[in-house]
C-alpha positions as CSV (number, residue, x, y, z in Angstrom):
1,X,0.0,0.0,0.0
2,X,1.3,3.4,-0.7
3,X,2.2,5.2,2.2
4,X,0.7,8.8,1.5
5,X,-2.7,7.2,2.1
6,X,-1.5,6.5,5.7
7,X,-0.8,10.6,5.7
8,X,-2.9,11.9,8.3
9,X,-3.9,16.0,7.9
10,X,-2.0,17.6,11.1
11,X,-5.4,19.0,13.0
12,X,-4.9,19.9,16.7
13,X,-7.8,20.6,19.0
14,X,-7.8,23.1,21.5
15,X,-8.4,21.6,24.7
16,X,-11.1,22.6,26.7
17,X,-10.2,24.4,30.9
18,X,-6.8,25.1,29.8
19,X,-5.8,28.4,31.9
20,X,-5.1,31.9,29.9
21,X,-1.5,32.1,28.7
22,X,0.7,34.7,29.7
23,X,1.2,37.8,27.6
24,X,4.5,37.2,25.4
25,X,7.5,39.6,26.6
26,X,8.3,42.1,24.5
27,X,11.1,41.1,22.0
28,X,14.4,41.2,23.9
29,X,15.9,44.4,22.5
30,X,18.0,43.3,19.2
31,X,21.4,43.8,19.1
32,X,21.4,43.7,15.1
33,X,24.5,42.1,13.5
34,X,26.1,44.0,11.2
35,X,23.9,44.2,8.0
36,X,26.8,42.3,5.7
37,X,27.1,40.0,8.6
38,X,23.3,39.2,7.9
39,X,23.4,39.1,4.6
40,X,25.8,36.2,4.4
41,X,24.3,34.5,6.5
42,X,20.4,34.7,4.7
43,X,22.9,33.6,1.4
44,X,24.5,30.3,3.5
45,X,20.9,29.3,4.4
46,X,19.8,30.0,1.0
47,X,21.7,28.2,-0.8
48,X,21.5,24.9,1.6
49,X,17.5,25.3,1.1
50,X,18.3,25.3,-2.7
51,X,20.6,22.9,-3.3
52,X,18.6,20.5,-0.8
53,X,15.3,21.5,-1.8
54,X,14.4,21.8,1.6
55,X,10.8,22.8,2.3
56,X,11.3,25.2,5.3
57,X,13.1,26.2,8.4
58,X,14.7,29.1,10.3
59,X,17.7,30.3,12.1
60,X,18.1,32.4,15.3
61,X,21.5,33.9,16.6
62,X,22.0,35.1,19.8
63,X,25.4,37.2,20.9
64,X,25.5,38.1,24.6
65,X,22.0,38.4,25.9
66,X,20.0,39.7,23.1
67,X,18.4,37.8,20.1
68,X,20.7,39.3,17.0
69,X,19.2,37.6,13.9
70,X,15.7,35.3,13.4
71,X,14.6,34.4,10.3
72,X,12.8,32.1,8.5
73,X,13.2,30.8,5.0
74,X,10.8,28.8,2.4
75,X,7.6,26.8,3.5
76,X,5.7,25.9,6.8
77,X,3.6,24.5,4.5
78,X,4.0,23.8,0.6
79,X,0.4,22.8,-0.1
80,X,-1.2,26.2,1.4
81,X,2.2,28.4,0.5
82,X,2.4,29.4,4.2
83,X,6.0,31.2,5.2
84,X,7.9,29.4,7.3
85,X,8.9,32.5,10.0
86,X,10.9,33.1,13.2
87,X,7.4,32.4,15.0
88,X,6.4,28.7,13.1
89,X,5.3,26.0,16.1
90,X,7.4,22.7,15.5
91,X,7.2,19.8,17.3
92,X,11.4,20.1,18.9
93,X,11.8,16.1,19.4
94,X,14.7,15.7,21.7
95,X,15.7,19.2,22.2
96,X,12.4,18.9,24.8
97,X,15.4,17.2,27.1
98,X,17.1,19.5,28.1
99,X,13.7,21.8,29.1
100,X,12.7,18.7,31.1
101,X,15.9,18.6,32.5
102,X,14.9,22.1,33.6
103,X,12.1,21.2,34.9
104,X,13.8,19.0,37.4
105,X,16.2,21.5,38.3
106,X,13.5,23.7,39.2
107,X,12.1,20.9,41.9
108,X,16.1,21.1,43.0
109,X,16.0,24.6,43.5
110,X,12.4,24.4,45.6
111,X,13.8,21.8,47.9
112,X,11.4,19.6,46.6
113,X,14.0,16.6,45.2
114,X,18.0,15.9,44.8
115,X,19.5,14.4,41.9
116,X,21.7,11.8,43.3
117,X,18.4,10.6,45.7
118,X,17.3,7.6,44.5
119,X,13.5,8.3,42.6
120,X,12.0,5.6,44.7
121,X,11.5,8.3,47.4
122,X,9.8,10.4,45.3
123,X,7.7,7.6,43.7
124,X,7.1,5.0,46.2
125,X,4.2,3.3,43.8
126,X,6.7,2.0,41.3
127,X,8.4,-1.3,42.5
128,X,11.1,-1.9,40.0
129,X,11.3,-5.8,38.6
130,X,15.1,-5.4,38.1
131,X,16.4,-4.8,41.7
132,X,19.1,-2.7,41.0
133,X,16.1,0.0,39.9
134,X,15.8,0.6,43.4
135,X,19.3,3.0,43.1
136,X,18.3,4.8,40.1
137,X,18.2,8.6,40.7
138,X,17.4,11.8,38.7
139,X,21.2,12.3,37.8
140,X,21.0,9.2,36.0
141,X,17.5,9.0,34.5
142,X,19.0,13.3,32.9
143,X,22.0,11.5,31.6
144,X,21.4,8.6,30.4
145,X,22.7,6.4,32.6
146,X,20.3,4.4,34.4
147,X,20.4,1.6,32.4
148,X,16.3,1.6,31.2
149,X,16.1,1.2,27.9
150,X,15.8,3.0,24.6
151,X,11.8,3.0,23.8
152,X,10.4,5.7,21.7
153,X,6.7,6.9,21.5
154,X,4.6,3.5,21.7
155,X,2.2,3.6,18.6
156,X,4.3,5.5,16.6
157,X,2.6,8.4,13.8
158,X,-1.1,8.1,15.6
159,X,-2.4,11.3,16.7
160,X,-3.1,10.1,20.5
161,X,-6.2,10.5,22.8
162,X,-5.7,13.8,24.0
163,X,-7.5,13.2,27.1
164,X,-5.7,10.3,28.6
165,X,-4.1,12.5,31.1
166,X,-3.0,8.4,32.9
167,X,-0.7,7.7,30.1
168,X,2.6,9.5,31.9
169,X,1.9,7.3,34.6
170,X,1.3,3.9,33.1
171,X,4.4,4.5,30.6
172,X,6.0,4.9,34.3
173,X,4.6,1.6,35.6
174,X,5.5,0.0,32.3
175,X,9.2,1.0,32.6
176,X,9.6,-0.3,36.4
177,X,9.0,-3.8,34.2
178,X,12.0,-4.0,32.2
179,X,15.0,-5.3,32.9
180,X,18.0,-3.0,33.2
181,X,21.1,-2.7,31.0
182,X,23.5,-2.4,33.4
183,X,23.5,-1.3,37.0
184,X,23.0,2.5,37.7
185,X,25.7,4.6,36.7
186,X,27.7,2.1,34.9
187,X,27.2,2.8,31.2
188,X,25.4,5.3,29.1
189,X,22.4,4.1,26.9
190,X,20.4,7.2,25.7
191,X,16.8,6.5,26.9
192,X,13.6,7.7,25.6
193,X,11.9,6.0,28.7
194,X,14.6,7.2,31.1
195,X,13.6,10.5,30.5
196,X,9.6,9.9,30.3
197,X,10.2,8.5,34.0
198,X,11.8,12.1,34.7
199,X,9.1,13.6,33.9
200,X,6.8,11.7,36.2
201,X,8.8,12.1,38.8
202,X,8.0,16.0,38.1
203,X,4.4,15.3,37.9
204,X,4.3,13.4,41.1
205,X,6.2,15.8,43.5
206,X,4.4,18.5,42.1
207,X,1.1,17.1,42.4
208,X,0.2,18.3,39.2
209,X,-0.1,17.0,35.1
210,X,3.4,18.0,33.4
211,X,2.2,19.8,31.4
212,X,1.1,22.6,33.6
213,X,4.0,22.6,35.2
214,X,6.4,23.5,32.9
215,X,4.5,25.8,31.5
216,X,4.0,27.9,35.0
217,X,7.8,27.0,36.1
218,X,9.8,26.9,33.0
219,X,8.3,28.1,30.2
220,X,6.9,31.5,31.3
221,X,9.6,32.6,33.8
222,X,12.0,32.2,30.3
223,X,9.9,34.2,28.3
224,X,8.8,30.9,26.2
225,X,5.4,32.1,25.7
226,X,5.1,30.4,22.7
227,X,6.1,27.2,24.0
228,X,3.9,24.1,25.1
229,X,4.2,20.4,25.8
230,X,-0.1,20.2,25.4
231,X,1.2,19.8,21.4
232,X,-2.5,19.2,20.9
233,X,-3.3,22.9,21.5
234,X,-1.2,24.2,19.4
235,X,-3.3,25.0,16.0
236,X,-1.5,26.2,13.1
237,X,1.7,23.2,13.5
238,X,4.1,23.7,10.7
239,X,3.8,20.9,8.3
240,X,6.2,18.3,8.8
241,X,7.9,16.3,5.4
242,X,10.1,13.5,4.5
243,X,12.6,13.4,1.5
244,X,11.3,10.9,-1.2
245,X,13.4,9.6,-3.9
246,X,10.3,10.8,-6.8
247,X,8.6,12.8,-4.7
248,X,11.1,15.2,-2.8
249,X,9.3,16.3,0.0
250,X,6.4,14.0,1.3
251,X,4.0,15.4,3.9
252,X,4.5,13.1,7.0
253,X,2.7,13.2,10.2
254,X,4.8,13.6,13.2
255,X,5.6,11.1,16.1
256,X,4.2,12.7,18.5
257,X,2.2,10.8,21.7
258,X,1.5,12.2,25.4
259,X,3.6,9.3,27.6
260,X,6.4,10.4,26.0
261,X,5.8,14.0,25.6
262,X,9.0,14.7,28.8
263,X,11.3,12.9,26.2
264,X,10.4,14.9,22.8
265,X,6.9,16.0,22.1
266,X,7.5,20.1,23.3
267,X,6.0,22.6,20.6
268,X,8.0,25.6,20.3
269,X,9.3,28.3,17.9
270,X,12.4,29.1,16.7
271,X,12.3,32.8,18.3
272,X,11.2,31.1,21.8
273,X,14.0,28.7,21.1
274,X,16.4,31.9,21.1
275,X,14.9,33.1,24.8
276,X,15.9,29.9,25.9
277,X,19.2,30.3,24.9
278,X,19.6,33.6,26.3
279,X,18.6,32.3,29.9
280,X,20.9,29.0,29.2
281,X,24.3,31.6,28.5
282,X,23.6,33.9,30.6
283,X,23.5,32.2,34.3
284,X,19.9,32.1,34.3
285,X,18.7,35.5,33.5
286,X,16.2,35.8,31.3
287,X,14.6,38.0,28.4
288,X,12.1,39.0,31.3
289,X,15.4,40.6,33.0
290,X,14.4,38.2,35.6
291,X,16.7,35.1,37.4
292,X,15.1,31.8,36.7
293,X,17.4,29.6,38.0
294,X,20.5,30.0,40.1
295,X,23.7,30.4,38.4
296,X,25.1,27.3,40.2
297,X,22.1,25.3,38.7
298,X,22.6,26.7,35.5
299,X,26.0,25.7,35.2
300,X,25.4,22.5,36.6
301,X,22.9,21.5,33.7
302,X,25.5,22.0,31.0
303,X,28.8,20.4,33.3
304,X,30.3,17.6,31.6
305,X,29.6,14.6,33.4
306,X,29.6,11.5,32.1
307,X,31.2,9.8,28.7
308,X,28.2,9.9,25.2
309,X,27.4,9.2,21.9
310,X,26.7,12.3,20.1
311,X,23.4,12.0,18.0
312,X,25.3,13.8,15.4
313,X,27.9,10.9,15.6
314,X,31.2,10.0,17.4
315,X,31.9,10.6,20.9
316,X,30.9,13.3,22.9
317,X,29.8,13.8,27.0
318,X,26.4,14.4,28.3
319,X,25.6,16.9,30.7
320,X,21.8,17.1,31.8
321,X,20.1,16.8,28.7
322,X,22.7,18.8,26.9
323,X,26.0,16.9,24.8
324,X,29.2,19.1,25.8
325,X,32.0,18.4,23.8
326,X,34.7,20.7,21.5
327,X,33.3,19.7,18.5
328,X,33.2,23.1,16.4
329,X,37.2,23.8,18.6
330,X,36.0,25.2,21.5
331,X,33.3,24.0,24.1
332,X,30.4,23.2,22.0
333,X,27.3,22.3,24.2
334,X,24.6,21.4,22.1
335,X,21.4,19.0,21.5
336,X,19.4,17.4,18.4
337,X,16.0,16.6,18.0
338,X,13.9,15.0,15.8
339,X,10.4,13.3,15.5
340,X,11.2,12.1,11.4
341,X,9.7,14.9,9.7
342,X,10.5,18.0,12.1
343,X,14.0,18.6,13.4
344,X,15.4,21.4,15.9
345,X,19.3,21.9,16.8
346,X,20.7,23.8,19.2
347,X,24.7,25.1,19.5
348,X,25.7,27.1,22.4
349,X,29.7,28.8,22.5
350,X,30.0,29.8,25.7
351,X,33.5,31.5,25.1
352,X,32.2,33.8,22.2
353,X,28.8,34.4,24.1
354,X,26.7,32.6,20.9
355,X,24.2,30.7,20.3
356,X,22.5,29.3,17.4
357,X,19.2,27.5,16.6
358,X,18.1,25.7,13.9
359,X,14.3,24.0,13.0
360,X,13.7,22.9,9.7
361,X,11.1,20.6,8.8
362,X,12.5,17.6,6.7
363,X,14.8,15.6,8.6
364,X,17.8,16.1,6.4
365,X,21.1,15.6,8.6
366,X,23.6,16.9,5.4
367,X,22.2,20.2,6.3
368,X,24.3,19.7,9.3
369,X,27.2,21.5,7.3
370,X,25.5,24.9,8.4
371,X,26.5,24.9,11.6
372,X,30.3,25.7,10.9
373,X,29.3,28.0,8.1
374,X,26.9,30.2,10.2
375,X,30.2,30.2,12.8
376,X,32.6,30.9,10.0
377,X,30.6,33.7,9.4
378,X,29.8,35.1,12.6
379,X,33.6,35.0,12.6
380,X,33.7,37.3,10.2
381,X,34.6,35.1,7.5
382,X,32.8,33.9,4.7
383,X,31.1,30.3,4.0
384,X,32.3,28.0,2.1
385,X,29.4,27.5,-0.7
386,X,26.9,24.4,0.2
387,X,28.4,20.9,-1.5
388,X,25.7,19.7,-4.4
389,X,25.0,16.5,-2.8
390,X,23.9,13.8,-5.7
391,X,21.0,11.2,-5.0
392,X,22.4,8.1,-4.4
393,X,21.0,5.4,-6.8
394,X,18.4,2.8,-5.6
395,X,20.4,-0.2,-4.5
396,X,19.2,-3.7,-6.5
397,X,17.7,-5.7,-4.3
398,X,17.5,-9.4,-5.2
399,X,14.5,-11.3,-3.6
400,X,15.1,-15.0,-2.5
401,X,12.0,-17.7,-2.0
402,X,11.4,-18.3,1.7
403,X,8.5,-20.5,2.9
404,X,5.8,-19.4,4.5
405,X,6.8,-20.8,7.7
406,X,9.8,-19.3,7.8
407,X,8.1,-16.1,7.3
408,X,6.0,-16.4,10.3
409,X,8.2,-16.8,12.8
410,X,9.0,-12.8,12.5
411,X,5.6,-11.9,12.5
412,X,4.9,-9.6,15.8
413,X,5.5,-6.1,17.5
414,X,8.7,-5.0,18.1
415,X,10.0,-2.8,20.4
416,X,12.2,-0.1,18.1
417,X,14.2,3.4,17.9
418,X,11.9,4.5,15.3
419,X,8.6,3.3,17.7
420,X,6.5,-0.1,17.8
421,X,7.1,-1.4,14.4
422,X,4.1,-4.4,13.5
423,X,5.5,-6.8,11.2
424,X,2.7,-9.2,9.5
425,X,3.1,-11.5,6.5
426,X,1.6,-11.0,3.0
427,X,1.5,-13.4,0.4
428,X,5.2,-14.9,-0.1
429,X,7.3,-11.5,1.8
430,X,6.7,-9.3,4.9
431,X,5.1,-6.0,5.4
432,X,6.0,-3.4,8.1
433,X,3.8,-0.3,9.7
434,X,7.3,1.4,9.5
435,X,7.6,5.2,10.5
436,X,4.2,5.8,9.6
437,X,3.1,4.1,6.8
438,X,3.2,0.3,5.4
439,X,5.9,-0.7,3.7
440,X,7.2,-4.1,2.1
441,X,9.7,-6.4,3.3
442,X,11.3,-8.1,0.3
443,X,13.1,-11.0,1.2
444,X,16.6,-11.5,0.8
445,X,17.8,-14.3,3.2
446,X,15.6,-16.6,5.7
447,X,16.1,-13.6,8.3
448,X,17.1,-10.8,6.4
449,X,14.7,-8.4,4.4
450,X,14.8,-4.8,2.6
451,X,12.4,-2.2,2.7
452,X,10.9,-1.1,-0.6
453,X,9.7,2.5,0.2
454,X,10.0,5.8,-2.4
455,X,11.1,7.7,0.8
456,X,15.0,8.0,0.6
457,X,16.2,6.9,4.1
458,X,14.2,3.9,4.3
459,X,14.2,2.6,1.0
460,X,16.4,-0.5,0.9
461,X,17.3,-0.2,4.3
462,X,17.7,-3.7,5.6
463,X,15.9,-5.7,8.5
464,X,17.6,-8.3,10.2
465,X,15.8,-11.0,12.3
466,X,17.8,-12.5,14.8
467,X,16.9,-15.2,17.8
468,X,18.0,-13.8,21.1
469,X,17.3,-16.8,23.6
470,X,13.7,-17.1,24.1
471,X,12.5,-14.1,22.1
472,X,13.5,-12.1,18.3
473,X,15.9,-9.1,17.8
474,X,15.3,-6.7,15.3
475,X,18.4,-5.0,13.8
476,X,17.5,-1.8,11.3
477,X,20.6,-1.5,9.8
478,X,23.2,-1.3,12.2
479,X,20.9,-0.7,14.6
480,X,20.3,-3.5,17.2
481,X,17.9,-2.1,19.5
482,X,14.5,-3.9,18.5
483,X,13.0,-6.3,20.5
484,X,10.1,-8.2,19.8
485,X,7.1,-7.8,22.5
């Protein structure tokens, strides 16, 4: 079946009792960059849009304490030729992390919890099945080192009930079930669920849906006004695409679901993204002019503390929320997100007093190359022009016979980075609900199969089934997390 008919039109419903937002602040007063300064750096993001045929996006700079460039460029949406501005709600994926990690800090400051306590004092209902859960604490759920898990957004590209305000809570008590990695502080695994369990923690000492509270204790007192993790209020979501090889930008619903919404599902915009920033280099005050957290707090949020992998690949260290590394030659902290068809980035240099963030929306990691332009220029030096980057051809895939049999035993739900993925058989090969639509499994060993999609990064992307004692690993590429439920 093709895909597109598993599209579903991006309609959010405002949600009935919510309380009055807060008046946005006034703009923080611009320090403008110099207009040539500007002007290269509208060309650098110009020309990557071009060259990559990217739908939409937008850049924000911030030098000291003030916002000093936000723009947008090309389409929030292509179909109804909407701008994509400073001002265009994306779902931020991961980059919600770090505001969650915020969150936490904020229960710090009001005495309320300690990150190295172990969260079974905070959440006495959850009885972990692995014992060694019992010495997992906030430190290691905001680093990734607690040893839960990967897990992603459950149902994966379904717009979820709005209303199930028990679906933090039962993703909590789903987590206590699994068995752990490693003991506590003994490895790094990044962890979708370690960080959902975060967020309950929040929600339980504060007595109140998540939700609300980081909008009354992190996103208002940073002047985030446009900022939400209630994504299903938000109503005019940019529209969110994935590169095809015919088609080059496919509409493509977001993963977005409410148990997971501490680990990726914030809606902000790219100018909010900026007042983040702003608080985050300078020691916790804000556009407001106000002190939101303490200095000490602030600083201890982007410390270097244990060893990473750096979504944008190699090795890197992971502070809370935030990877800290000296990847662009001098301390780089900085964090990805991504929920397939919407992607934010954000690079702070704390020894040049900049920031940057990105949001496009078409996950389309080669545009990674204008992170060290938009610092080349800020420099005051000039960008190298964006590399054409050819198509790579379709690789031939050669089917093999397998019996039916053999087919069946791979049938099921598995657990997976890219959500639950539902494997059935059909006819004489496999078919997959795969990041959001159905896609075929062509056969190519007894246990191997390639996907036969138009869109670019899955397309011939291979499967692996693999016995693991009792139960079936999934590899996706070289990717070994899936587990079969």
């Amino acid at each position: 079946m093709n895909a597109m008919k598993w599209i579903r039109p991006i309609t959010m419903v405002a949600m009935t009792g919510c309380s009055k937002p807060a008046p946005a602040p006034a703009p923080p007063s611009v320090a403008a960059l110099p207009a040539e300064v500007a002007a290269k750096l509208d060309a650098a993001m110009m020309d990557a849009f071009a060259k990559r045929e990217m739908p939409g996006g937008a850049l924000v700079v911030v030098r000291g304490d003030r916002i000093a460039y936000a723009k947008g460029f090309g389409s929030a949406d292509l179909a109804a030729q909407r701008a994509y501005t400073d001002s265009t709600s994306t779902v931020i994926g991961s980059t919600s992390k770090p505001l969650t990690g915020l969150a936490v800090l904020r229960l710090v400051q009001l005495g309320k919890v300690a990150l190295d306590t172990p969260i079974a004092r905070y959440v006495p209902e959850l009885t972990f099945k692995d014992p060694r859960g019992a010495g997992i604490t906030l430190r290691h759920l905001l680093t990734n080192r607690s040893g839960l898990p990967l897990g992603f957004s459950g149902a994966a590209y379904q717009q979820p009930s709005i209303q199930d305000s028990a679906a933090l809570g039962r993703l909590a008590q789903a987590v206590a079930r699994f068995p752990l990695a490693f003991a506590p502080g003994d490895g790094y695994l990044y962890s979708n669920r370690g960080w959902a369990l975060a967020g309950y923690v929040v929600q339980r000492v504060s007595g109140e849906p998540i939700e609300d509270f980081m909008r009354r204790e992190v996103f208002e007192p940073t002047g985030m006004t446009e900022t939400t993790l209630a994504f299903w209020t938000v109503p005019n979501l940019v529209q969110g695409y994935v590169e095809g090889r015919t088609v080059k930008n496919i509409p493509h619903w977001p993963s977005v679901t409410r148990e997971y919404g501490p680990a990726g599902m914030i809606v902000s915009t790219p100018r909010d993204m900026g007042r983040l920033l702003i608080a985050m280099m300078n020691q916790g005050r804000t556009v407001l002019g106000t002190q939101f957290l303490t200095p000490e707090l602030i600083a201890e949020a982007v410390r270097s503390q244990a060893p990473a992998e750096s979504e944008l690949g190699g090795p890197t260290r992971y502070g809370l929320g935030w990877e800290v590394d000296s990847m662009l030659g001098t301390l780089t902290v900085k964090k990805a997100g991504s929920v397939h068809s919407m992607v934010s980035l954000w690079v702070m240099l704390p020894d040049q007093k900049t920031a940057m963030a990105f949001a496009f929306n078409r996950e389309d990691y080669s545009v990674l190359a204008l992170i060290p332009a938009v610092v080349k220029i800020l420099g005051g030096g000039q960008a190298d022009p964006f590399p054409v980057l050819s198509q790579p051809p379709a690789a031939p895939v050669v089917k093999v016979r397998v019996a039916a049999a053999a087919l069946d035993r791979w049938v099921g739900s598995y657990d997976t980075r890219v959500g639950d993925l539902v494997v059935t058989r059909r006819g004489d090969s496999l078919v997959a609900d795969y990041q959001g639509g159905l896609v075929g499994l062509l056969p190519t060993s007894d246990s191997s199969f390639a996907v036969v999609s138009d869109v670019l990064t899955d397309g011939g992307q291979i499967m692996t089934f693999r016995r693991r004692g009792r139960g079936v690993a999934l590899w996706i590429g070289s990717d070994s997390t899936g587990i079969r439920r």
